[in-house]
C-alpha positions, 0 to 999 in steps of 0.5 A: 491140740491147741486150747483153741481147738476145744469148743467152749460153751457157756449158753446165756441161758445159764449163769456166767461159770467164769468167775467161779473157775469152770465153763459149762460145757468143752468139746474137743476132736480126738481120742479121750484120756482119763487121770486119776485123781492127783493129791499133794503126795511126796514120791512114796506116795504119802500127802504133804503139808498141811496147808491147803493152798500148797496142796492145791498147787502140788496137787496141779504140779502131779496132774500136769506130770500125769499129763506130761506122761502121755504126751498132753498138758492143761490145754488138752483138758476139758474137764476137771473132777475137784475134791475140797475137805470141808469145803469153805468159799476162802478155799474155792478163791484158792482154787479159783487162782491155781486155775487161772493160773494154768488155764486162763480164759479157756477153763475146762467143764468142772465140778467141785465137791465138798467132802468130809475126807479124802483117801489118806489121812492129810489129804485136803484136796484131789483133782482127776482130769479128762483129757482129750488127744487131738486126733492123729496123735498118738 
C-alpha cells in the first residue's frame, strides 16, 4: 500500500491537527495489524539513554523494525498510541519533528497521553501503531 492508498480526513468542522502531528481521521483497504508499544530498549530489552529525544528516535527505529517484521513500514500506519512521561509542550515539538520526519504531510490518527511513568524505570516514551496490510498481500 502506498501512503496514497490511506484516506485522510481532517473535517473543516474541527481544528486543523497538522501542526500538532496527527490527522483526525485515516481509512485504509486491507487487513488490520496491531504493534505493541515500541520504547528506546537495548537487545535485553532494557531502556536506553537518559534523554528524551533520543529515546523518541529510538523508540521509532524499534517500531519501524516491528513493522519491517511483517512486511509494512511508516506508510502503512493509520494510527499511532504516544506515550509521553511528564508531559511538557518542549517534548510534543520533539515528537512533532520525529514524525514529520517519518511521515511527512500524510500523518496517521494519533493520541498522545501524558503519564507519570511508563512500564520499566527509564522509559520517557512508548509508541504501539495500527497498521493496515493492503488487501492481497499477505
Amino acid at each position: 500500500m502506498t501512503s496514497d492508498e490511506r484516506t485522510i480526513t481532517n473535517p473543516a468542522t474541527l481544528h486543523d491537527p497538522t501542526p500538532f502531528g496527527y490527522s483526525h481521521a485515516v481509512s485504509a483497504p486491507g487487513e488490520t495489524v496491531h504493534i505493541a508499544g515500541q520504547y528506546a530498549s537495548d537487545s535485553s530489552g532494557a531502556p536506553v539513554s537518559g534523554d528524551f529525544a533520543t529515546q523518541v528516535e529510538l523508540a521509532f527505529d524499534r517500531l519501524h523494525s516491528a513493522l519491517a517484521g511483517v512486511g509494512l513500514g511508516f506508510e502503512h500506519v493509520v494510527r499511532l498510541g504516544t506515550f509521553i512521561v511528564d508531559h511538557d509542550p518542549g517534548k510534543v515539538q520533539v515528537l512533532g519533528k520525529a514524525l514529520s520526519a517519518r511521515f511527512g504531510d500524510r500523518l496517521p490518527a494519533q493520541t498522545l497521553a501524558g503519564v507519570a511513568a511508563l512500564a520499566l524505570p527509564g522509559m520517557l516514551f512508548e509508541v504501539d501503531a495500527v497498521a493496515v496490510r493492503p488487501a492481497g498481500r499477505g
